[in-house]
N, C-alpha and C positions, 0 to 999 in steps of 0.2 A: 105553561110549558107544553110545547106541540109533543105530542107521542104518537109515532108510526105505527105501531102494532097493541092491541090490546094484554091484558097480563098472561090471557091465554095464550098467548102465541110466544111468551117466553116460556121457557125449561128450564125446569128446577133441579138443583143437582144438591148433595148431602150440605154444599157448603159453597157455593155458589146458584148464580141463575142467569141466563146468558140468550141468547138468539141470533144465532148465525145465519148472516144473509146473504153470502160473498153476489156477485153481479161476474162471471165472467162473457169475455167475447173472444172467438176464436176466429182468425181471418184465414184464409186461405192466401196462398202464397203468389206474389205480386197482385192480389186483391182482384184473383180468376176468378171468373164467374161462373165458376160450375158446382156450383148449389142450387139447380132446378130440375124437375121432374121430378124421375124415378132418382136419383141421388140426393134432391133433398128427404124424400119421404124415407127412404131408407137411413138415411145420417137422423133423420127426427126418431125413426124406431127406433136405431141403436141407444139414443142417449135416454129416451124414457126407457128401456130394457136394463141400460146400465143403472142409473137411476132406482128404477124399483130394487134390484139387484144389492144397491148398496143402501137403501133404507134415506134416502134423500130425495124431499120431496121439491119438484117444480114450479116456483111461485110463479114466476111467468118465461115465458122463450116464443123469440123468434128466428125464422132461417132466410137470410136475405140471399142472395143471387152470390154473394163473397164474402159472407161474415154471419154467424153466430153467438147470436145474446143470450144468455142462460142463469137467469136471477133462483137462486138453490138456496133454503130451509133445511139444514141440519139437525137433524133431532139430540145429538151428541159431540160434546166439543173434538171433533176427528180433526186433525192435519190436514187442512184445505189439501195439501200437496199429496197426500195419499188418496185421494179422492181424485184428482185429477189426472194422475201419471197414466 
């Protein structure tokens, strides 16, 4: 059996044990290219700020010129949706 992540990379809770890894991508609207320069740097600060901010850590991201990939490690079973609003 293939395994993605070692035992340590799951969390352990009283009565479960779980690892949440959601992948989101955010596109900019009509797939504009204005994610470069000083706006992507600052859109990369905002989201590791938010990020630390909410105890969610970044397994991997990138900021293309129209679209944002942002693969997220949750240390606790949250409501993807309240993490993202």
């Amino acid at each position: 059996m293939f395994n993605l992540w070692s035992m340590s990379d799951y969390h352990h809770g009283v009565r479960s044990v779980f690892a949440i890894h959601p992948h989101l991508v955010w596109i900019t609207k009509c797939r504009k290219p204005i994610l470069v320069g000083d706006i992507a740097f600052k859109t990369r600060e905002m989201i590791c700020e938010i990020c630390r901010a909410e105890s969610v850590d970044i397994i991997k991201g990138h900021i293309s010129k129209d679209h944002i990939h942002l693969q997220m490690g949750m240390q606790v079973p949250y409501r993807l949706d309240t993490k993202i609003a």
